[in-house]
KOLLO-364163 format. One record per residue: y, x, z of N, C-alpha, C in turn; residue in three letters; residue number from 0. Coordinates in nm, 4 decimals. Layout:
% KOLLO-364163
ATOM     n.c2     n.c1     n.c3    ca.c2    ca.c1    ca.c3     c.c2     c.c1     c.c3 dodo titor
ATOM        Y        X        Z        Y        X        Z        Y        X        Z  ALA   NUM
...
//
This chain:
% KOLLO-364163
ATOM     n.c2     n.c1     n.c3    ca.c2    ca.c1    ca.c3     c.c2     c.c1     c.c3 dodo titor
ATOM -13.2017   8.6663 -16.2152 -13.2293   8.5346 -16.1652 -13.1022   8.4695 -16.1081  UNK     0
ATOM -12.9950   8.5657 -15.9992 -12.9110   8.4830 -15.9648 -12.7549   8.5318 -16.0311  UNK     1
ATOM -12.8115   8.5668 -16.1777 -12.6562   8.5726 -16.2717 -12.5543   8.4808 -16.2891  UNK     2
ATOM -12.6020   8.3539 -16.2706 -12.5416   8.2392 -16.2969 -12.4107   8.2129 -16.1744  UNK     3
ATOM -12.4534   8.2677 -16.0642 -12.3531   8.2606 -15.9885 -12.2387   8.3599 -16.0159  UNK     4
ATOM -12.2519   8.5029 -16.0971 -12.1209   8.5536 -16.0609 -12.1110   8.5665 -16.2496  UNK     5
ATOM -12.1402   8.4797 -16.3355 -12.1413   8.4479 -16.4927 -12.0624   8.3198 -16.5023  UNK     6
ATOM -12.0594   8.2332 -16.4031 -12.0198   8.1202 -16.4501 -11.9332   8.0357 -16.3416  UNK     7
ATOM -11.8708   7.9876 -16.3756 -11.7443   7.8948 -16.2555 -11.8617   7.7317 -16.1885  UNK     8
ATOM -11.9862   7.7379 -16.2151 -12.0291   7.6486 -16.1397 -12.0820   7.7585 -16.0256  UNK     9
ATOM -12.1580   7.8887 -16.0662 -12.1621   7.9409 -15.9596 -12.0389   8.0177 -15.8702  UNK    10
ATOM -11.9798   8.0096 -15.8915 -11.8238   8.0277 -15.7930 -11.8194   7.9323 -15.7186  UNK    11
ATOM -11.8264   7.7928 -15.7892 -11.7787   7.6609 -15.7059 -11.9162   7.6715 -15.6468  UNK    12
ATOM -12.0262   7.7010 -15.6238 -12.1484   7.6758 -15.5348 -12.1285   7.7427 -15.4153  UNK    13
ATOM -12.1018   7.8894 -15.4215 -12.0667   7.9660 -15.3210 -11.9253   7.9441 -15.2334  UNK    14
ATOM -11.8340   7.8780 -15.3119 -11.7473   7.8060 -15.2207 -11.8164   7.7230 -15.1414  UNK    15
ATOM -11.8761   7.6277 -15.2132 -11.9617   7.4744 -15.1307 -12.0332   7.5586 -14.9628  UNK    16
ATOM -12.1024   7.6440 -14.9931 -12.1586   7.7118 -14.9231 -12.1105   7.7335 -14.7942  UNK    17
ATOM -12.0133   7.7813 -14.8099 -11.8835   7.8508 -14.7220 -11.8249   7.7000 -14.6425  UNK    18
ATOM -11.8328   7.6296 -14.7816 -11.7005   7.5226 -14.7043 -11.7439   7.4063 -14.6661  UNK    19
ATOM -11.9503   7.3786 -14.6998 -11.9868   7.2665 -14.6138 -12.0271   7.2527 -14.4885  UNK    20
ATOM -12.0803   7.3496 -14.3989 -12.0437   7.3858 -14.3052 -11.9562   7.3352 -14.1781  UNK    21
ATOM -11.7961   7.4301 -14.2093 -11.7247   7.3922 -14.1694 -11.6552   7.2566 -14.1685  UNK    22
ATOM -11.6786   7.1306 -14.2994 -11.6689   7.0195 -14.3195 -11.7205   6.9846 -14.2178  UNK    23
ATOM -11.8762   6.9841 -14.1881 -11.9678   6.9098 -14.1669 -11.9626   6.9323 -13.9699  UNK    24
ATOM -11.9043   7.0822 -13.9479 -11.8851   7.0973 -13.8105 -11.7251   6.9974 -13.8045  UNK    25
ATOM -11.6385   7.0102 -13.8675 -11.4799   6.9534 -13.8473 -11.5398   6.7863 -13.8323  UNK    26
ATOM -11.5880   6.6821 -13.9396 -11.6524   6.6049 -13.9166 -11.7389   6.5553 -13.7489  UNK    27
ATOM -11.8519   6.6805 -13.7328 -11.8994   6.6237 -13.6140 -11.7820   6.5937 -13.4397  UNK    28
ATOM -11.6913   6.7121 -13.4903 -11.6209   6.7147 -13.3889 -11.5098   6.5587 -13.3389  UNK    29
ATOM -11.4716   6.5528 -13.5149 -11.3764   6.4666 -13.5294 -11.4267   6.2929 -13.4606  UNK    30
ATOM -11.5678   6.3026 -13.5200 -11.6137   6.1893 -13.4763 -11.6569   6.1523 -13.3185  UNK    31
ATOM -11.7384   6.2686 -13.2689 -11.7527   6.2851 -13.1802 -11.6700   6.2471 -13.0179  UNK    32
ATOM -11.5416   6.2725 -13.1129 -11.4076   6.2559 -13.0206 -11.3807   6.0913 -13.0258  UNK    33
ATOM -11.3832   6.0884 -13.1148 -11.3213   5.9617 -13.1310 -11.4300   5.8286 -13.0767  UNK    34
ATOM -11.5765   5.9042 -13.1008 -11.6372   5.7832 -13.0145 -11.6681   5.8001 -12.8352  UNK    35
ATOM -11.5958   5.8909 -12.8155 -11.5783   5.8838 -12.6810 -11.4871   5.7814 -12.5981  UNK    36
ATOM -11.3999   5.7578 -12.6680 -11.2950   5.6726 -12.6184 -11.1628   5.7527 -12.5559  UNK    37
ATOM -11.1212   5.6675 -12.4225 -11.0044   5.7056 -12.4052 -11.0707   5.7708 -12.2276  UNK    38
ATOM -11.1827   5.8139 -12.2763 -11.2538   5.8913 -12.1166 -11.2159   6.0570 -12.2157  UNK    39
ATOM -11.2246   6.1430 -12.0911 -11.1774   6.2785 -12.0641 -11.3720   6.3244 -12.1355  UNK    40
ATOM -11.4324   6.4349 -12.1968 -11.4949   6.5051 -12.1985 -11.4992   6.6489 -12.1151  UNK    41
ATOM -11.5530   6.6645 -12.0576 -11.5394   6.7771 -11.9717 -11.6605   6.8624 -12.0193  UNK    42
ATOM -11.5828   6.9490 -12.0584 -11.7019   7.0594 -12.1456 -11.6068   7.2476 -12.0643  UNK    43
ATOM -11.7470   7.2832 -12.0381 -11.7100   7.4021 -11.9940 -11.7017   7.5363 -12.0728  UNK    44
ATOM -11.6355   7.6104 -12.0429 -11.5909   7.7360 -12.0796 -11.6581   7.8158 -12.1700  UNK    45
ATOM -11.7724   7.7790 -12.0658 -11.9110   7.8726 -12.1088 -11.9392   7.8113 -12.2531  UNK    46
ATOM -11.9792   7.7005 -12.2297 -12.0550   7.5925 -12.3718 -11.9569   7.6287 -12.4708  UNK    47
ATOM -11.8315   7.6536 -12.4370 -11.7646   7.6620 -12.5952 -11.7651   7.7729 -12.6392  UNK    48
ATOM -11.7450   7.8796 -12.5175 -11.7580   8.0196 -12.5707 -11.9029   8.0478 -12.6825  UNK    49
ATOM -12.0128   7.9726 -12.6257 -12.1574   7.9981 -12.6746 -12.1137   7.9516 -12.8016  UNK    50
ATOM -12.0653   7.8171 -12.8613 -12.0663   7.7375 -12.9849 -11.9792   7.8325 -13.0706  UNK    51
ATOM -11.8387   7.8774 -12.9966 -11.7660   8.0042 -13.0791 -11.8503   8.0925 -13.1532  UNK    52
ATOM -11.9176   8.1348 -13.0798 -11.9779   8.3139 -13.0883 -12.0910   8.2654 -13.2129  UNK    53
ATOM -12.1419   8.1297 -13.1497 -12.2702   8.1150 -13.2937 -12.2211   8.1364 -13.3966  UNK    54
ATOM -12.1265   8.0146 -13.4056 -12.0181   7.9718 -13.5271 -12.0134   8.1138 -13.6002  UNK    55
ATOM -11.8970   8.2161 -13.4934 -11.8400   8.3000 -13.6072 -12.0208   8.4389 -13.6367  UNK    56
ATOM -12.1237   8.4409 -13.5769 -12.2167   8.4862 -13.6131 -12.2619   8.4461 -13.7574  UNK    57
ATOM -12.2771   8.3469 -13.7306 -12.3189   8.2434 -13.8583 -12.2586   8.3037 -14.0035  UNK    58
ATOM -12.0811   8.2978 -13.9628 -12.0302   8.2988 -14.1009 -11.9918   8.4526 -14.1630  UNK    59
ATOM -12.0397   8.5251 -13.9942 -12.0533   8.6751 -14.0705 -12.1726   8.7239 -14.1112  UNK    60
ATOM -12.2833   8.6611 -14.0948 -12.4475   8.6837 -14.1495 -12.4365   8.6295 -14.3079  UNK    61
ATOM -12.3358   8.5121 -14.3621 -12.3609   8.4633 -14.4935 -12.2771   8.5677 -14.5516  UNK    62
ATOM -12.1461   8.5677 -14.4783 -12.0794   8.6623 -14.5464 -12.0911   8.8211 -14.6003  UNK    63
ATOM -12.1806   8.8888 -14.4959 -12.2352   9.0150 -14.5119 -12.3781   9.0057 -14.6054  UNK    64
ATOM -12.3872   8.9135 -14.5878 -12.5532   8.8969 -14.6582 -12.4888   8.8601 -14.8053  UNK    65
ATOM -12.4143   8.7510 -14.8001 -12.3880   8.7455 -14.9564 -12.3216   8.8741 -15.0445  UNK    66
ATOM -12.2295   8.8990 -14.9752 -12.1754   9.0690 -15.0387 -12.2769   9.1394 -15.0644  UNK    67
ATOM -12.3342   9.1911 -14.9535 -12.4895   9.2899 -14.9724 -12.5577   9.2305 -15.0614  UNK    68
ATOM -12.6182   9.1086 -15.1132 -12.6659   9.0522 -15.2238 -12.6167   9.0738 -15.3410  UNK    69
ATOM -12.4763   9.0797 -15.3587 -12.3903   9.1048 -15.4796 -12.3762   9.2453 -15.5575  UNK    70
ATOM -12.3866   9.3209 -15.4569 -12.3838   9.4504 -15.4866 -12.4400   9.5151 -15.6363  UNK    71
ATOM -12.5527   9.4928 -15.6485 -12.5887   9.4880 -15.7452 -12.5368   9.4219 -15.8837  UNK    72
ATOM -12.4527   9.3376 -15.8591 -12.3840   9.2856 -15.9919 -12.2330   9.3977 -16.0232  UNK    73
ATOM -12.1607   9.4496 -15.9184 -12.0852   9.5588 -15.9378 -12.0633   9.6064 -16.0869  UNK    74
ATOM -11.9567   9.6243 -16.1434 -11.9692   9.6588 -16.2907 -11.9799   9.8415 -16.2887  UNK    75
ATOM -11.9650   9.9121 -16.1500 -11.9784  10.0540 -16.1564 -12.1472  10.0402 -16.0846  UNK    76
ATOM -12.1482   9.9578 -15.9869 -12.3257   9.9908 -15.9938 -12.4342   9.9705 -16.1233  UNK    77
ATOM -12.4266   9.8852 -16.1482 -12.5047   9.8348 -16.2536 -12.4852   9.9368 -16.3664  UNK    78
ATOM -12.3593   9.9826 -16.4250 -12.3247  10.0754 -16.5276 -12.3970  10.1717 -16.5169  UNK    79
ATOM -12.3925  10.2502 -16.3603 -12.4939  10.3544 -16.3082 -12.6199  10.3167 -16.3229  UNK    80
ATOM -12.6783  10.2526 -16.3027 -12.8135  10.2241 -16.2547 -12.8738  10.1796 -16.4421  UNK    81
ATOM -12.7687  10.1309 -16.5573 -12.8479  10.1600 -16.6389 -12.8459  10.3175 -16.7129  UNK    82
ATOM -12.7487  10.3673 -16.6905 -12.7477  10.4864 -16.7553 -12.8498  10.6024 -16.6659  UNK    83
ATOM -12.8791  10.5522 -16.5269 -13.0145  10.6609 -16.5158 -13.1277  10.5898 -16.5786  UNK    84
ATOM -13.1544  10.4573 -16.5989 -13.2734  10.4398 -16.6272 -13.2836  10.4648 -16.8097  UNK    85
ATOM -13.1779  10.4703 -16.8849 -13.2029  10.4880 -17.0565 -13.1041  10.6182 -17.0594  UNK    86
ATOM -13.1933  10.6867 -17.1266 -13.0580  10.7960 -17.1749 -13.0299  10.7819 -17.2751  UNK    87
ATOM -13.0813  10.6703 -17.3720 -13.0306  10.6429 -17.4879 -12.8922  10.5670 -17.4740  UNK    88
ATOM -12.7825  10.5907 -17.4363 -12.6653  10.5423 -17.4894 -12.5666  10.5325 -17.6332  UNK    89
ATOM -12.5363  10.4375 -17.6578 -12.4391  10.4705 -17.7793 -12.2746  10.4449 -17.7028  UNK    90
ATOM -12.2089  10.5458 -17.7224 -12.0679  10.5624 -17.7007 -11.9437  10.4873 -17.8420  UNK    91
ATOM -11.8769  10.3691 -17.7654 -11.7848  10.2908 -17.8262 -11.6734  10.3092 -17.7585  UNK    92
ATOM -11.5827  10.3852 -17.8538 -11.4554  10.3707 -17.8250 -11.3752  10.2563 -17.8570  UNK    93
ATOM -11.2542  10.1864 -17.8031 -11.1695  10.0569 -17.8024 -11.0196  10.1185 -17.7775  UNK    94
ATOM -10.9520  10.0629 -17.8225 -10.8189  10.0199 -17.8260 -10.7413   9.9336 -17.8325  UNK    95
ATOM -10.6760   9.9023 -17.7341 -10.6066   9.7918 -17.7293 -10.4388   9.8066 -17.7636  UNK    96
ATOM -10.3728   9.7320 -17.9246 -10.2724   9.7288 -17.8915 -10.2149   9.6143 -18.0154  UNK    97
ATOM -10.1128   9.5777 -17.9829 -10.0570   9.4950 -18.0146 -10.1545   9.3910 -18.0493  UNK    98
ATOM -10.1942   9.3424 -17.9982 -10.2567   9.1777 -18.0719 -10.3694   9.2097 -18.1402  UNK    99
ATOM -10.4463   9.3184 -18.1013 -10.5813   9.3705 -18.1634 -10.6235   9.4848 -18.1383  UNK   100
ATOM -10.7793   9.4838 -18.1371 -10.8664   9.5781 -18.0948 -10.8882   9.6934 -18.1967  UNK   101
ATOM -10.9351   9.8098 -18.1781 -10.9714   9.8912 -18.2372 -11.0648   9.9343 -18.1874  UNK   102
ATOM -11.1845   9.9030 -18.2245 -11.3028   9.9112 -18.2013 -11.4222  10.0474 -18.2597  UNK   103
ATOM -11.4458  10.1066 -18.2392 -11.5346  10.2265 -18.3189 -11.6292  10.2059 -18.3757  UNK   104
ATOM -11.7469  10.0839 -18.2877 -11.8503  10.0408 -18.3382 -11.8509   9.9059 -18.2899  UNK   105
ATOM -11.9274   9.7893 -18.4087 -11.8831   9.6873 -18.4126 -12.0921   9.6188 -18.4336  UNK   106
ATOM -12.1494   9.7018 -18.4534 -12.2390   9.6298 -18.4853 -12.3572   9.7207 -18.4037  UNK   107
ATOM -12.4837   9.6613 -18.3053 -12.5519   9.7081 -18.2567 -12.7122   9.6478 -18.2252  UNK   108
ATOM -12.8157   9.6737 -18.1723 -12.9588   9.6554 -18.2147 -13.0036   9.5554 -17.9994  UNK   109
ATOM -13.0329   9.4782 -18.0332 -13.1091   9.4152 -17.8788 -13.1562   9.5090 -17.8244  UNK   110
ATOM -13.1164   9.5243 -17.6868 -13.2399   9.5966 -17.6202 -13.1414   9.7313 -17.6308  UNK   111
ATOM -13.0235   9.7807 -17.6803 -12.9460   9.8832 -17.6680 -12.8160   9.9271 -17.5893  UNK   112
ATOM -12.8165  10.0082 -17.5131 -12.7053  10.0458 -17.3852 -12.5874  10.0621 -17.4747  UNK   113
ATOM -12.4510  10.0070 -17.4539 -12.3686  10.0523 -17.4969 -12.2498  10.0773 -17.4063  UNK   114
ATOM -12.1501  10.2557 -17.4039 -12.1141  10.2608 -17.3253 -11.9347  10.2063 -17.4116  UNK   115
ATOM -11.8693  10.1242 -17.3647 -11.7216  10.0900 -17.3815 -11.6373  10.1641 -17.3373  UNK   116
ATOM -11.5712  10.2813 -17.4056 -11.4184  10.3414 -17.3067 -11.3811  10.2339 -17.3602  UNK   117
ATOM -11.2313  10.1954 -17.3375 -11.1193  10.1228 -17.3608 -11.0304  10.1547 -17.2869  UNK   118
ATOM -10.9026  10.1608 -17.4227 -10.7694  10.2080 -17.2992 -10.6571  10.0663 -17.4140  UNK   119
ATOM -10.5536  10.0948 -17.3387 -10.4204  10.0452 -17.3996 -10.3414  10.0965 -17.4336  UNK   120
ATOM -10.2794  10.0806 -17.5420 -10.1997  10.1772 -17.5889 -10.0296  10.1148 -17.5563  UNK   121
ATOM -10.0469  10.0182 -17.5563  -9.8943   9.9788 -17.5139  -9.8542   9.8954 -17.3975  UNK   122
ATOM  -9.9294   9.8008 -17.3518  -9.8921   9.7259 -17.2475 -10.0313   9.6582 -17.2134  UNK   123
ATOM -10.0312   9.6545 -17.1302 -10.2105   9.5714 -16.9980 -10.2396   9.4844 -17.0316  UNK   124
ATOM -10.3725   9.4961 -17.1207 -10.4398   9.4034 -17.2089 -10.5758   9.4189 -17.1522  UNK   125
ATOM -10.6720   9.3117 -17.2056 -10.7938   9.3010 -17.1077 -10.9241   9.3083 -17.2756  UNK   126
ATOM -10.9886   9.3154 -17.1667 -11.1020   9.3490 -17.3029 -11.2379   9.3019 -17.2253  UNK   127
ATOM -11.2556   9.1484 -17.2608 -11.3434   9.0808 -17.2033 -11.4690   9.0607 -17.3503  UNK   128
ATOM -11.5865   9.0184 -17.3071 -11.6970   9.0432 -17.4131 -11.7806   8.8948 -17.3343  UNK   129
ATOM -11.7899   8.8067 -17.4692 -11.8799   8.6931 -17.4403 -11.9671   8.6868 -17.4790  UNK   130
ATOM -12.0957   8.6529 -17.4285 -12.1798   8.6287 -17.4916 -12.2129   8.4743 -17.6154  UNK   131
ATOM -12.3117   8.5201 -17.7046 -12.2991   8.3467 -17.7712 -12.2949   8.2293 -17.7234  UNK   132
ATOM -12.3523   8.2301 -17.6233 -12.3295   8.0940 -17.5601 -12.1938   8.0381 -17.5094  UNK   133
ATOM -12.1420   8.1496 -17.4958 -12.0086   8.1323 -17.4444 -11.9816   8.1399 -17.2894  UNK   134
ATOM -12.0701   8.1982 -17.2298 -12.0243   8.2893 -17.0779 -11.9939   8.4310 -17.0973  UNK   135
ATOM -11.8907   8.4585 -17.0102 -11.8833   8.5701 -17.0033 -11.9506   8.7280 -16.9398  UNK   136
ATOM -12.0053   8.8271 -17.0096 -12.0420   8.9147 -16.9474 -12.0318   9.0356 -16.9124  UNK   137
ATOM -11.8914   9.0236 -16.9060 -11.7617   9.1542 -16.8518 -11.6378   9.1339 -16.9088  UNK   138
ATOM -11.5275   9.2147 -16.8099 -11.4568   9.2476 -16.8378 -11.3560   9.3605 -16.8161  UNK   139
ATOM -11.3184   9.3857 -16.8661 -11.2127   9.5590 -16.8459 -11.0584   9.4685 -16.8272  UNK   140
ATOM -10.9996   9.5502 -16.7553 -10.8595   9.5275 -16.7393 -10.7892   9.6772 -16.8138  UNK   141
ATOM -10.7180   9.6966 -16.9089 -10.6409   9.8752 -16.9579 -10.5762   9.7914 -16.9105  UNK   142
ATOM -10.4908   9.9369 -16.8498 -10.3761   9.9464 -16.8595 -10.3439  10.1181 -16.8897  UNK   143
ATOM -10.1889  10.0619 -17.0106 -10.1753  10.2080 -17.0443 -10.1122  10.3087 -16.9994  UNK   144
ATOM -10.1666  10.4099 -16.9737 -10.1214  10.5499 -16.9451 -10.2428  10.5536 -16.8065  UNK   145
ATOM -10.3721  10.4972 -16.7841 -10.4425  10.4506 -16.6775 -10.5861  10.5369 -16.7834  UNK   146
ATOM -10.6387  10.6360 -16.7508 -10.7751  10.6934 -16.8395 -10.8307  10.5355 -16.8988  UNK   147
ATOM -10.9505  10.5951 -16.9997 -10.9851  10.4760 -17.0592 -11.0807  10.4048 -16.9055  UNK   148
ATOM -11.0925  10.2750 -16.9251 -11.1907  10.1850 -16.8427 -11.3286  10.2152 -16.9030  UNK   149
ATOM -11.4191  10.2679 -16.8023 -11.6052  10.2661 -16.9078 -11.6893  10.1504 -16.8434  UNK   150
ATOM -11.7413  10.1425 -16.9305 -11.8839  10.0176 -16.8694 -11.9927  10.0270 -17.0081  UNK   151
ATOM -12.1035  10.0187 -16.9660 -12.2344  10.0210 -16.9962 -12.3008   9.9129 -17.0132  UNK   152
ATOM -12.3256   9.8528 -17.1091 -12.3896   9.7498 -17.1213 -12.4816   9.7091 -17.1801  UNK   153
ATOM -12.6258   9.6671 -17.2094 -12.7081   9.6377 -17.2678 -12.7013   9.4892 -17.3370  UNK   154
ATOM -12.7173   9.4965 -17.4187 -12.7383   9.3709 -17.4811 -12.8388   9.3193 -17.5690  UNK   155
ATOM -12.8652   9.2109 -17.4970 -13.0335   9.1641 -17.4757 -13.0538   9.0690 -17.5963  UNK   156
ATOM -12.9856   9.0210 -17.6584 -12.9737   8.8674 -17.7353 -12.8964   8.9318 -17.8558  UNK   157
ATOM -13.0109   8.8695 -17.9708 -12.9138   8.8940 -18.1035 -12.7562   8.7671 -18.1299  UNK   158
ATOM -12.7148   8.7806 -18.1633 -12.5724   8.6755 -18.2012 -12.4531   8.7672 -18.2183  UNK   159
ATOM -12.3848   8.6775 -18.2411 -12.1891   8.7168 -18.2641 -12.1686   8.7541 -18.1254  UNK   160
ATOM -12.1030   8.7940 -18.0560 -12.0212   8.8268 -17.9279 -11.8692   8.7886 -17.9608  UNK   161
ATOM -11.8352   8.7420 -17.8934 -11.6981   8.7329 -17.9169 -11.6284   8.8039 -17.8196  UNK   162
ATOM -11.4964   8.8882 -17.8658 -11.4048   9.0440 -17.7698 -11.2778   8.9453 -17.7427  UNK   163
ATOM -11.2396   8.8760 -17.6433 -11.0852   8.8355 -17.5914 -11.0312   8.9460 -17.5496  UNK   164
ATOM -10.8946   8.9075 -17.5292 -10.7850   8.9761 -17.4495 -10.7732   8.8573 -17.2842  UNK   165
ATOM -10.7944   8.9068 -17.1926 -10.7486   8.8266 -17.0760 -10.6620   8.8294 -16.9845  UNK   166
ATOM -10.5543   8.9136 -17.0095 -10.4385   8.9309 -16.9834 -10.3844   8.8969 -17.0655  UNK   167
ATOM -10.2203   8.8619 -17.0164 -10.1195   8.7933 -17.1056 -10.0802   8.9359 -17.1830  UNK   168
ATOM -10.0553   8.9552 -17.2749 -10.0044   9.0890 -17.3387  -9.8821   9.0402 -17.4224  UNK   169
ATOM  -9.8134   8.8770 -17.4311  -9.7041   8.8937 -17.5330  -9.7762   8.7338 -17.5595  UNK   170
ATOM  -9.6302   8.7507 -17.6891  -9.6090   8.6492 -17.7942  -9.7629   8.5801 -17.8470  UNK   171
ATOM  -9.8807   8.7101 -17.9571  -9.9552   8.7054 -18.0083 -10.1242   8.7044 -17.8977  UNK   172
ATOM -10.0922   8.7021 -17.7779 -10.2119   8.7110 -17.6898 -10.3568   8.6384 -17.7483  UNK   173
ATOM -10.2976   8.5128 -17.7647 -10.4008   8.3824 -17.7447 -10.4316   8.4500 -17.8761  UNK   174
ATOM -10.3803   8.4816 -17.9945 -10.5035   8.6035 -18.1080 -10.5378   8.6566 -18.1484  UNK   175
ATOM -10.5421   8.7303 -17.9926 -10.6337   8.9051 -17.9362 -10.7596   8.8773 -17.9393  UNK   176
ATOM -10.8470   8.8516 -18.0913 -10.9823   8.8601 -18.0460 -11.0482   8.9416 -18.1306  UNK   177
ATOM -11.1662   8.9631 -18.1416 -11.2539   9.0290 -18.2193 -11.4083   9.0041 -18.2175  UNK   178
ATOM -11.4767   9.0570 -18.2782 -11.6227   9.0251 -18.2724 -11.7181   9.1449 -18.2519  UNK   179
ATOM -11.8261   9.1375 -18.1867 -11.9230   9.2144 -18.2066 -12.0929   9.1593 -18.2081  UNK   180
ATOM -12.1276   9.2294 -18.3230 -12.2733   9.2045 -18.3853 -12.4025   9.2645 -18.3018  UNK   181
ATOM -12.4583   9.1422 -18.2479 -12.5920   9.2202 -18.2401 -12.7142   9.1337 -18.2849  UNK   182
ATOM -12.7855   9.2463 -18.3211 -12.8841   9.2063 -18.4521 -13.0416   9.2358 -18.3782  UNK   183
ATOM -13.1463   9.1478 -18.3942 -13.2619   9.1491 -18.3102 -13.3399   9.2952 -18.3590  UNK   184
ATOM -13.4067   9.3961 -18.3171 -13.4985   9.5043 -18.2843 -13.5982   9.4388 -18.3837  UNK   185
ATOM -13.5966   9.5459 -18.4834 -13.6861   9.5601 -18.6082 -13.8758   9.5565 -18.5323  UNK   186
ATOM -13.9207   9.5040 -18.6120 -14.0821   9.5711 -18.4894 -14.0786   9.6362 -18.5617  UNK   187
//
């Protein structure tokens, strides 16, 4: 339900908003506040500000701990875990990354099937990101070589093309580091 926030750059920019209307909206009351006082003194005590402090920074450590603790679950080592206890059906895909292309083991797979990704690099720190058709992204690996392979587990729910980037700069040929992978809808 709340994929969209850590899938897509509107949910990034929401959880900024979050964070940063707030503090707008307190900088604002203050700013104004002041200014329609005039050129008289406010006399505010010690106490009252200490109280408004302590809310304040309560406040922004309840969103902040609460939103992390919410996230948790999107983790690319939790989630990896949590599907490989629930299917023991995995299929194991090996990757390689080098020069300006993938080497992929298996390229074509069924909806509804776990697939686990090693990927390493064989020459220099290349990324091995996987889109879905629509065109969001739904992972990514960073190799780097001489670093064990990177694993992740992934199910994939939706028949279409996938498209495999590179998201690290790796060179000259980066921008066409790509590849494809097939998934095909579950026979009844």
């Amino acid at each position: 339900m709340f994929e969209f926030i850590y899938q897509s750059g509107w949910g990034a920019f929401s959880i900024l908003l979050l964070f940063q209307l707030p503090f707008m909206f307190f900088f604002l009351y203050v700013v104004f506040s002041r200014s329609s006082a005039g050129s008289t003194t406010i006399d505010i005590s010690d106490g009252k500000v200490n109280k408004l402090k302590n809310a304040w920074i309560s406040v922004v450590v309840i969103l902040f701990l609460g939103i992390n603790l919410f996230s948790i679950q999107y983790i690319p080592a939790i989630s990896t875990a949590a599907i490989a206890k629930v299917t023991g059906d995995v299929v194991d895909v090996d990757v390689s990354a080098v020069s300006w292309n993938y080497e992929i083991s298996k390229q074509e797979f069924t909806a509804g099937q776990s697939v686990r990704f090693s990927a390493k690099s064989v020459d220099t720190v290349h990324g091995f990101a996987v889109y879905h058709p629509d065109g969001r992204i739904l992972f990514t690996l960073m190799l780097v070589p001489g670093v064990g392979p990177s694993s992740l587990i992934h199910t994939f729910t939706d028949p279409g093309t996938y498209k495999v980037r590179c998201l690290e700069y790796c060179g000259a040929a980066h921008h066409e580091m790509s590849d494809e992978l097939i998934v095909t809808a579950k026979s009844s």
